[in-house]
N, C-alpha and C positions, 0 to 999 in steps of 0.2 A: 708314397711311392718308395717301393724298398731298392738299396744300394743293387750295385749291380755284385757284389759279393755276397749280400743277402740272398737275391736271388739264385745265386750258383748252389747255394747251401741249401735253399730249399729244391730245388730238381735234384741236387743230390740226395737229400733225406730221401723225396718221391720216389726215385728210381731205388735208392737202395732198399727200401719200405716194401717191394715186388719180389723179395728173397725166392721163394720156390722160380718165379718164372725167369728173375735171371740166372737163376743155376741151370735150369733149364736151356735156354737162348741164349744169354750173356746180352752187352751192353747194346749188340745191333740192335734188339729188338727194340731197341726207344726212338724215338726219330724226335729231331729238333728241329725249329723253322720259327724262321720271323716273318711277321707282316703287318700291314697299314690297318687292314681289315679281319679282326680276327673273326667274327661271327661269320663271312663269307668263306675265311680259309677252314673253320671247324666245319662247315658243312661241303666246302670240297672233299677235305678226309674223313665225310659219311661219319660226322658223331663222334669220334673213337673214344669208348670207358674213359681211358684212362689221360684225357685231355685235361694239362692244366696250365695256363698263361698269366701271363705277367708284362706290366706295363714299366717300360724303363724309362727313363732319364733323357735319353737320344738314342737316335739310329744307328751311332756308335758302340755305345753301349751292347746295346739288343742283338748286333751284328757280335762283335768281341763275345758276349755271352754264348752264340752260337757256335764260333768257330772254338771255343773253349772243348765243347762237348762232342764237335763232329774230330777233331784231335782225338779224343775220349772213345772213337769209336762209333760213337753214335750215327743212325741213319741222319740223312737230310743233304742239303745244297744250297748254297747261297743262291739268294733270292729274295722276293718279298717286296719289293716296289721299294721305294725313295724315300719314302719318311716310316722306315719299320721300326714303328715305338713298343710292337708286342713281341714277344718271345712267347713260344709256349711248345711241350712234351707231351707224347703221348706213346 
């Protein structure tokens, strides 16, 4: 299971990795969310390409990592139920 500062670093690489489309869009276009069930919340938001999750430590963690990137710009809301051990971009 990687740090939650590992994690930060990889969704940063991910997103900045998109060069054309965030010159295009900028950093709204990314949206962040935590939840208990990621296989059920990837199929609420219909598949999206560019879907990548990560399993943290606690739901402090996963939460902290979220509000790190909606800071950042980033779309999303807190949410995700009570034991949100996933984070995941797309």
């Amino acid at each position: 299971m990687a740090s939650k500062e590992q994690i930060i670093k990889e969704i940063e690489l991910h997103t900045r990795d998109k060069i054309l489309y965030k010159i295009l869009i900028g950093s709204k276009a990314w949206y962040i969310g935590v939840t208990e069930y990621p296989k059920e919340r990837k199929m609420k938001h219909k598949h999206p390409d560019k879907w990548r999750m990560w399993k943290t430590s606690s739901a402090n963690v996963a939460r902290s990592i979220e509000r790190h990137f909606l800071d950042k710009g980033f779309k999303g809301s807190h949410g995700g139920g009570k034991n949100t051990l996933y984070v995941y971009v797309y």
